[in-house]
C-alpha positions, -999 to +999 in steps of 0.1 A: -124-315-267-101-324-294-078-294-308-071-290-345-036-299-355-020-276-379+004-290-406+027-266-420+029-273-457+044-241-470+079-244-485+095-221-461+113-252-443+124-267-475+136-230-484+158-229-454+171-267-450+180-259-491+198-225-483+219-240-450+228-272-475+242-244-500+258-224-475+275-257-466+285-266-496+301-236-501+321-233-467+335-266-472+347-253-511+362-226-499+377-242-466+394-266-492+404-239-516+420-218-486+436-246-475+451-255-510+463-216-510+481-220-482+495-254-490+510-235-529+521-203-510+539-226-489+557-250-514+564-216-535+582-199-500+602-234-502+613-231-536+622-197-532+645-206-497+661-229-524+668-204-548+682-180-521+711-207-516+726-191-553+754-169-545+737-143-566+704-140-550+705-121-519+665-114-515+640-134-517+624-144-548+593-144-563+578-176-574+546-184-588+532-221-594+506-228-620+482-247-619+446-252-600+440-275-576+474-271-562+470-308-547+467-327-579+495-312-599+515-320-562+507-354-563+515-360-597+547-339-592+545-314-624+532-280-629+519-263-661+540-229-651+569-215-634+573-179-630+605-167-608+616-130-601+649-122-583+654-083-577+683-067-565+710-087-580+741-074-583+752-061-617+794-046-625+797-018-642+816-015-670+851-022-668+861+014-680+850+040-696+872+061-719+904+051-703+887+058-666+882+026-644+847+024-640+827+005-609+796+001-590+806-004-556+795+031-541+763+031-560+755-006-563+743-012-597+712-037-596+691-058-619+661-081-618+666-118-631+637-138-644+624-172-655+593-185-672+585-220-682+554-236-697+559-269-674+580-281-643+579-317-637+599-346-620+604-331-588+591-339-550+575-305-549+568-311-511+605-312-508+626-282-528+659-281-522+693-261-531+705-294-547+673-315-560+669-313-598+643-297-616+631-300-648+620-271-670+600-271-707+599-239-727+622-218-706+627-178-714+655-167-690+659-128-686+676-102-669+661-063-666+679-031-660+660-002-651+666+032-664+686+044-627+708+012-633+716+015-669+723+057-662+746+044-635+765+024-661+767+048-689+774+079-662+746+099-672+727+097-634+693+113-648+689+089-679+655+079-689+642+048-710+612+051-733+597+035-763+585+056-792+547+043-800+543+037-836+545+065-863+516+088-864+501+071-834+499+087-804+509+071-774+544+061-755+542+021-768+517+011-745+490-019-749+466+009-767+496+009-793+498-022-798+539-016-792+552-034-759+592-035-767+618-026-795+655-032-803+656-001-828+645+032-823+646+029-785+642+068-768+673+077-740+666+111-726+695+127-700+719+156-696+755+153-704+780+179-701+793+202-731+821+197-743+810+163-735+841+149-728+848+119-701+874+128-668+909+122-678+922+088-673+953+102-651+927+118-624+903+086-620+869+107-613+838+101-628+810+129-635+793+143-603+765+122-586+738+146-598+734+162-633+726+189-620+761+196-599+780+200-632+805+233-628+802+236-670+778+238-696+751+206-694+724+202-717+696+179-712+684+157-747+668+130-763+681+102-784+675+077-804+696+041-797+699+005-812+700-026-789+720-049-788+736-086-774+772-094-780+787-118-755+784-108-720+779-070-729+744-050-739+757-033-768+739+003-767+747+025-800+730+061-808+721+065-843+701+101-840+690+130-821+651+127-813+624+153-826+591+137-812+563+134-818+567+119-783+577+135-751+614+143-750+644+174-741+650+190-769+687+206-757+710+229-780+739+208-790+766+228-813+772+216-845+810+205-831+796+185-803+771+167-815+790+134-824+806+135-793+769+139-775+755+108-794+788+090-785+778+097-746+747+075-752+769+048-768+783+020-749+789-020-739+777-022-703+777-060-690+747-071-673+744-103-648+745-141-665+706-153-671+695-176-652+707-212-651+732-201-678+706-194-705+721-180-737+708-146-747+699-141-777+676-108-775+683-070-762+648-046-760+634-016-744+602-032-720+585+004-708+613+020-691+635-008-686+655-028-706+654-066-713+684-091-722+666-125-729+671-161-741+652-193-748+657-230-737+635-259-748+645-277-723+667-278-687+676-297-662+687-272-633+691-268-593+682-241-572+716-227-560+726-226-597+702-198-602 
């Protein structure tokens, strides 16, 4: 007796054999793209080992590579982006203040250096070095001081950065405001002592490492400062007390003081050289920091000259 052979013609085999193909096809995409992570990561870690051969640099850097496949912009040894972020550099503080000799070295003073540029190009990217040229297109070179940096310089240790958003917008300049920096009109908040006078020269002793250890009369207020770049120096000058609408300390300043108060937010404070020697040309509040920047169309540069 001759059984009946059944033939399976439902598409439940072509189903699966077309699922495992897919699931193939993407395990060998993402194989490939995981390899050409770790292959960027690893040229970035590279470049950044270069850059930590600068005498300035004494962390590691950030660096970011543009560009997707990593492989192809390797191979034809340029990039359509740079992005490089040094923290913890070392920053002087002003030379003196008032007649009193004015330094960082028991409170480091820090800043953050930058670089951005549009294209990188003529390099062996598989090989960075201290020494090996790099070529740069549409550089903007920066260098950031934070609000506890910039208090250390001015010797007001509780100083606060902020932007004002826009009049009769609420707001503290954010992306809703359509308000991301400003050179005028930038808010300082922070308590000085009244009288607000500086320590005299002959004794050589700055204000008290906290505010709030003052022996005298202190007030806490808000202020309004200009921005500026002049040489080697962030030009900081007060032009007004602030009233809101935004956040601020709203202290009692006599009448007889309050020149002097302004005066205490005023100041030249030098900040580190940008990048690869980058002219600045730019001062502006960013959130609570502030930004010194230039522009280069083009440079030719080595790591360890960071």
């Amino acid at each position: 007796m001759t059984l009946p052979v059944h033939i399976d013609d439902s598409p439940r085999p072509r189903l699966r054999a077309a699922v495992i193909a897919f699931a193939l096809v993407i395990a060998v995409i993402g194989a490939l793209v995981t390899i050409d992570t770790f292959r960027a990561g690893r040229s970035e870690h590279r470049l950044a080992e270069a850059l930590m051969a600068s005498p300035r640099v004494d962390f590691e850097p950030e660096v970011t590579l543009g560009g997707f496949p990593y492989w192809s912009h390797a191979r034809r040894g340029e990039f359509p982006g740079l992005t490089i972020t040094a923290r913890g550099v070392a920053a002087a503080g002003p030379a003196e203040l008032a007649g009193v000799p004015q330094t960082c070295a028991s409170t480091p003073c820090r800043a953050e250096l930058g670089v951005r540029a549009d294209e990188v190009k003529g390099m062996d990217t598989g090989r960075w070095s201290a020494t090996r040229p790099i070529m740069l297109t549409a550089v903007t070179a920066s260098a950031k001081l934070d609000s506890v940096n910039l208090g250390r310089m001015l010797d007001i240790t509780d100083l606060a950065v902020n932007t004002p958003a826009p009049a009769n917008r609420a707001g503290g300049g954010g992306p809703g405001d359509g308000l991301l920096e400003r050179t005028t009109g930038v808010l300082l908040t922070g308590t000085v002592s009244l009288p607000p006078s500086r320590p005299s020269p002959r004794t050589q002793v700055r204000y008290p490492p906290s505010s709030q250890r003052f022996t005298g009369q202190r007030v806490r207020v808000s202020v309004l400062v200009d921005l500026a770049v002049d040489g080697n120096d962030l030009v900081i000058t007060a032009t007004d007390f602030y009233g809101g609408p935004e956040e601020h300390a709203d202290g009692r300043v006599p009448a007889q003081f309050r020149a002097a108060v302004l005066a205490r937010f005023s100041g030249r404070v030098p900040y580190p050289r940008l990048p690869w020697g980058v002219s600045p040309t730019k001062a502006n509040s960013a959130g609570s920091d502030i930004l010194i920047s230039g522009t280069a169309p083009y440079l030719t540069v080595a790591p360890d000259r960071f």
